[in-house]
C-alpha positions as a Python dict, from the first residue, in 0.01 Angstrom:
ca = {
    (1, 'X'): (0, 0, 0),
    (2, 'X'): (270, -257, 146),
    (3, 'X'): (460, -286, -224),
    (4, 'X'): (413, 161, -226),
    (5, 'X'): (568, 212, 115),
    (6, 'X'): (838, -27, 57),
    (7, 'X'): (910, 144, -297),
    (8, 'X'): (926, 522, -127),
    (9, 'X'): (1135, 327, 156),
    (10, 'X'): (1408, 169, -106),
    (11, 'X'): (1422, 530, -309),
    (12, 'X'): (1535, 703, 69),
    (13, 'X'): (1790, 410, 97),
    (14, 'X'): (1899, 445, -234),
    (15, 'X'): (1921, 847, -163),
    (16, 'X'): (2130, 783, 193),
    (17, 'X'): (2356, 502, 65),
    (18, 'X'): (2252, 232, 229),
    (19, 'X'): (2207, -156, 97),
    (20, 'X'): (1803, -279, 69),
    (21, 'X'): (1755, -448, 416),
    (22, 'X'): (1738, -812, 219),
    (23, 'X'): (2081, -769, 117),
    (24, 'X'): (2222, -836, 463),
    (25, 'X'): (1955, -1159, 530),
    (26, 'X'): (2107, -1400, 320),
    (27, 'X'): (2461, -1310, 196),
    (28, 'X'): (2318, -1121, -90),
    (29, 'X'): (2087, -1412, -189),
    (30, 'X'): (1771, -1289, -308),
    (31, 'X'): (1496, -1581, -218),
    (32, 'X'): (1228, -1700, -456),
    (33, 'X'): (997, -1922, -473),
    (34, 'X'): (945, -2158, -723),
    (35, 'X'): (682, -2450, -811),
    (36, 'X'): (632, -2671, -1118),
    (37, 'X'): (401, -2930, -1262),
    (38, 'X'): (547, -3178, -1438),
    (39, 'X'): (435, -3493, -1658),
    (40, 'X'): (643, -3699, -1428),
    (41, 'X'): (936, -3771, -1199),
    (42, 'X'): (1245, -3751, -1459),
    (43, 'X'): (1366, -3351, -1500),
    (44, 'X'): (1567, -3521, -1827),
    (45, 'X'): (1257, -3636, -2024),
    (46, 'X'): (959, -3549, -1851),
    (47, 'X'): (743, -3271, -1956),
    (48, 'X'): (768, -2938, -1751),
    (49, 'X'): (408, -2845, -1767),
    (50, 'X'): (338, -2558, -1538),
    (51, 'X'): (580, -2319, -1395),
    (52, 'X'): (493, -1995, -1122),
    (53, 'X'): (772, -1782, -944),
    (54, 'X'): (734, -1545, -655),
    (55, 'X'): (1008, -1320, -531),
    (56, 'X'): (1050, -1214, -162),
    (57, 'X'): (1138, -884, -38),
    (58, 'X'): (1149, -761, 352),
    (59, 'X'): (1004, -468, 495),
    (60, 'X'): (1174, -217, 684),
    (61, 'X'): (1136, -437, 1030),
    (62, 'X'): (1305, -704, 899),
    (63, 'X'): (1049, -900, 767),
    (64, 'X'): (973, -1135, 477),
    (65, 'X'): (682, -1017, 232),
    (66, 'X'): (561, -1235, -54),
    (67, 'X'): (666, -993, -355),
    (68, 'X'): (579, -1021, -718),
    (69, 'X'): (461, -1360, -858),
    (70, 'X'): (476, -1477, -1255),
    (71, 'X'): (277, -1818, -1375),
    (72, 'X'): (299, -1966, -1684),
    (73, 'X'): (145, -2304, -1846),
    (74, 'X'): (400, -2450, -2042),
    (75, 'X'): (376, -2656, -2435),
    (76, 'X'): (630, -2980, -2384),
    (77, 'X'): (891, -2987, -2519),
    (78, 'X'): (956, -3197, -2862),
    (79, 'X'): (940, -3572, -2719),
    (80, 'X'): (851, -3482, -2374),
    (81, 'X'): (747, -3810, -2178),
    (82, 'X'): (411, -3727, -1994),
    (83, 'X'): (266, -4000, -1714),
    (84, 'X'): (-79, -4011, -1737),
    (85, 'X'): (-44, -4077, -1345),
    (86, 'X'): (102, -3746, -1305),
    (87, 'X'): (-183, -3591, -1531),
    (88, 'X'): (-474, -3768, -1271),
    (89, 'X'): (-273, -3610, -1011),
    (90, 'X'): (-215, -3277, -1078),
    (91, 'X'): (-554, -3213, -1220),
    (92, 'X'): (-389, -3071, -1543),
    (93, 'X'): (-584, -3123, -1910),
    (94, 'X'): (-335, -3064, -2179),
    (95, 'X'): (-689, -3016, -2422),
    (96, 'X'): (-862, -2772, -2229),
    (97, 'X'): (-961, -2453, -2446),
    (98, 'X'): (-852, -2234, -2125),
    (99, 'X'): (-522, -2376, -2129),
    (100, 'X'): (-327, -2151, -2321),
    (101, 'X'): (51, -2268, -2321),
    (102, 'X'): (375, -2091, -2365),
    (103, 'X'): (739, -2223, -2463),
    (104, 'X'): (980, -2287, -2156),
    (105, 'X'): (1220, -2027, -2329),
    (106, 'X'): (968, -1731, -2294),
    (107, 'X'): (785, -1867, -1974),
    (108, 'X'): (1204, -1857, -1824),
    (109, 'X'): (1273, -1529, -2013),
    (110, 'X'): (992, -1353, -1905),
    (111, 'X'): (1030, -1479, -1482),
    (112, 'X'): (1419, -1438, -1534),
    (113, 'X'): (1384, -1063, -1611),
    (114, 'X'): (1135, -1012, -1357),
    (115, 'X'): (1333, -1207, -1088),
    (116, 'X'): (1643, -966, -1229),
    (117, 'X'): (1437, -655, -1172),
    (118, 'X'): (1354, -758, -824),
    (119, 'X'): (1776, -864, -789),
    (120, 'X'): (1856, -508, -836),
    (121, 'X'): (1591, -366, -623),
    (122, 'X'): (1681, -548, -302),
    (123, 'X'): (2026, -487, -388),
    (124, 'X'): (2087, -888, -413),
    (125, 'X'): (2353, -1047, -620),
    (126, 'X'): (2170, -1350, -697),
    (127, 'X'): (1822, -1540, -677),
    (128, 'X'): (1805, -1868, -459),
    (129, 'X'): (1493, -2121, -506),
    (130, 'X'): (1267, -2152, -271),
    (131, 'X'): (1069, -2500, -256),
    (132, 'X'): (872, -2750, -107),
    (133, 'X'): (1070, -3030, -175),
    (134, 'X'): (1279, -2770, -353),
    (135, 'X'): (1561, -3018, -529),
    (136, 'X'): (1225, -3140, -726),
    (137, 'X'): (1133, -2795, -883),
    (138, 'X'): (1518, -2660, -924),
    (139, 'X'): (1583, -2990, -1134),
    (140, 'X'): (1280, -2940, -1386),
    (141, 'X'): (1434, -2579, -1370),
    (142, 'X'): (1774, -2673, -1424),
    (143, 'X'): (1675, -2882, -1684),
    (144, 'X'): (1445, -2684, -1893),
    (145, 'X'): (1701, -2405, -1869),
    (146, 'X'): (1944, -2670, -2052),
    (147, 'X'): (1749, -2743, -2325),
    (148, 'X'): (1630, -2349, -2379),
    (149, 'X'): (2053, -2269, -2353),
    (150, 'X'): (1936, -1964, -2214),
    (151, 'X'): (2288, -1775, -2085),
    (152, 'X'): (2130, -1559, -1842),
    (153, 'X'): (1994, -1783, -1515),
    (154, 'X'): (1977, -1581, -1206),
    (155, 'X'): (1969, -1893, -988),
    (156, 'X'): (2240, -2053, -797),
    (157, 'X'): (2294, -2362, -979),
    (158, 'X'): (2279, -2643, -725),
    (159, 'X'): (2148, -2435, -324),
    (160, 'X'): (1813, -2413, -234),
    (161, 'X'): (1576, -2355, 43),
    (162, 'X'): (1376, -2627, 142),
    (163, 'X'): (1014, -2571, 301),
    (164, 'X'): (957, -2897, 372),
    (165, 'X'): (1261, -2937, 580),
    (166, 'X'): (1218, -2559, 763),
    (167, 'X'): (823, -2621, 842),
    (168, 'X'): (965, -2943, 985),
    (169, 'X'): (1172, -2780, 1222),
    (170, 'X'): (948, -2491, 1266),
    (171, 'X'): (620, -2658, 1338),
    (172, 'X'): (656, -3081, 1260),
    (173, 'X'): (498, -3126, 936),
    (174, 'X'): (625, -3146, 631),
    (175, 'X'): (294, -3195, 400),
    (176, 'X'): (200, -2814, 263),
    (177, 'X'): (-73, -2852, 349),
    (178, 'X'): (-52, -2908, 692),
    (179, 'X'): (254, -2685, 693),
    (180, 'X'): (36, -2405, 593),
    (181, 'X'): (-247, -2501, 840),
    (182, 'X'): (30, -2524, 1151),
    (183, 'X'): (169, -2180, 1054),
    (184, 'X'): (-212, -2032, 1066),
    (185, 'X'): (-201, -2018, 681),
    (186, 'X'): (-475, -2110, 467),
    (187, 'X'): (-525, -2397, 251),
    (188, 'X'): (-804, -2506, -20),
    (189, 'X'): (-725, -2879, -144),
    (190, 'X'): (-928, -2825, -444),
    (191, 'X'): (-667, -2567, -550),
    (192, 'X'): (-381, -2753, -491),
    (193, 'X'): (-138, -2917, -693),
    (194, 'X'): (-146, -2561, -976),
    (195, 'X'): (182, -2431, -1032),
    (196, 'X'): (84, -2096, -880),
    (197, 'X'): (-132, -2176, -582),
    (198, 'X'): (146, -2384, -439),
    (199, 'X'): (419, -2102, -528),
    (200, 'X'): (186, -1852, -345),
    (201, 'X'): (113, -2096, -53),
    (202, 'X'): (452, -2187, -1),
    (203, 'X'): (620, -1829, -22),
    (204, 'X'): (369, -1744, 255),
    (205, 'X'): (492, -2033, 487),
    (206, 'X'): (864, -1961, 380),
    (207, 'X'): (815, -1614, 500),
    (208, 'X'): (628, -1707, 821),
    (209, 'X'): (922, -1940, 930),
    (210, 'X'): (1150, -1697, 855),
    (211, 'X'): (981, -1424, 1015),
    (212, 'X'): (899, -1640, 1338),
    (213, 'X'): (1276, -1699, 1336),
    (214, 'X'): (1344, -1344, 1413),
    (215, 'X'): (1084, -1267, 1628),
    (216, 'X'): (1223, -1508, 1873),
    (217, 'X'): (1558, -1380, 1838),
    (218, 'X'): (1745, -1582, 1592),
    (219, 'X'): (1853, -1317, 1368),
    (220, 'X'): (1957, -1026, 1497),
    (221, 'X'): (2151, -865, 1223),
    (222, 'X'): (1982, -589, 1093),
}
C-alpha cells in the first residue's frame, strides 16, 4: 500500500511540477544500500560472491522508506582468490545445488537499471552507497565494475554513507547487529552474514537514523 500511495503521490508531483521530496535530502543523491560477500579481504583478487542492493525513497513526510531490493549470488571471476576463512564465515557453499550463480556483469546490469529506474523516479541525479562499513562493499563494487568495463555505473565513484559510523553517533554501537537491536530493529544471527539480509537490515537502520534525525529537528528542509 506504502510503494501505491507513494506512486499516485509522485504522478500528482509530476502533474504540479514539483521535484520528488528525495531530491532536496541529499543534493540530488539518491541513497542505496549495498552489501557483498566476498571470498576475502582484497577487492583486486578476491572473489565477489554475493551481491544485494536496496534503494531508498521518502514518503511524503519526509521520511526514509526501504524501497526496492535486488540479490544476486555471483560465479568468480576467472582466477578469483577465495579464503576458505571467509567461506567458514559467511556460511556460503560454492557446491550447494540451491546456489544458482550469475556473472558480475548481469548481477551489475540488472541492479544498475533498477537503481536507474528508481534515479528517475525520485528525481535524483545519482545513486550513493549505503554501507555498513561501506568503503568495504563500494571497493568489491568498484572493482567488479572494472573488470565487467561496464560504462554505465550510477554510483558516485569514491562517497558513501557509512552505517557503522551514523549508528555510532546515533545510538553507540557500531556492530549491526547491535545497531539494529539499539534502533528497535530486529535481528536473527542465523541469517546474518547473506548478501541480502544484511542489505535489508542495514537499509532499515540507515533509514531509522535518518528519520530520527528529523524528528528531532535536524533537517528542516522540506
Amino acid at each position: 500500500m506504502a510503494n501505491e500511495y507513494m506512486d499516485n503521490h509522485f504522478e500528482e508531483t509530476k502533474q504540479t511540477g514539483q521535484k520528488h521530496p528525495m531530491a532536496q535530502r541529499f543534493r540530488g543523491y539518491l541513497p542505496v544500500v549495498v552489501d557483498v560477500e566476498t571470498g576475502g579481504f582484497n577487492a583486486a583478487t578476491d572473489a565477489l560472491l554475493e551481491i544485494a542492493a536496496t534503494t531508498i525513497s521518502m514518503d511524503n513526510n519526509g521520511l526514509l522508506y526501504p524501497e526496492h531490493s535486488y540479490f544476486y549470488r555471483i560465479e568468480p571471476f576467472a582466477g578469483a582468490n577465495i579464503e576458505a576463512s571467509a567461506l567458514e564465515f559467511t556460511g556460503i557453499k560454492l557446491d550447494h545445488p540451491l546456489r544458482i550463480t550469475v556473472t558480475e556483469e548481469f548481477a551489475l546490469t540488472e541492479i544498475f537499471r533498477g537503481i536507474r529506474k528508481s534515479l528517475k523516479a525520485n528525481d535524483c541525479k545519482r545513486a550513493i552507497l549505503v554501507g555498513h562499513n561501506s568503503s568495504f562493499d563500494l571497493g568489491f563494487l568498484n572493482a567488479a565494475v572494472t573488470r565487467t568495463d561496464i560504462k554505465r555505473n550510477p554510483f558516485h565513484p569514491f562517497s558513501s554513507f557509512d552505517t557503522a559510523t551514523l549508528a555510532g553517533l546515533a545510538y553507540g554501537q557500531t556492530v549491526l547487529a547491535k545497531a539494529c537491536e539499539a534502533s528497535g530493529i530486529d535481528f536473527n544471527q542465523k541469517e546474518a552474514h547473506s548478501a541480502r539480509y544484511d542489505t535489508e537490515k542495514t537499509a532499515e537502520l540507515f533509514c531509522n537514523i535518518v528519520n530520527l534525525w528529523k524528528e528531532i529537528g535536524g533537517w528542516q528542509n522540506y
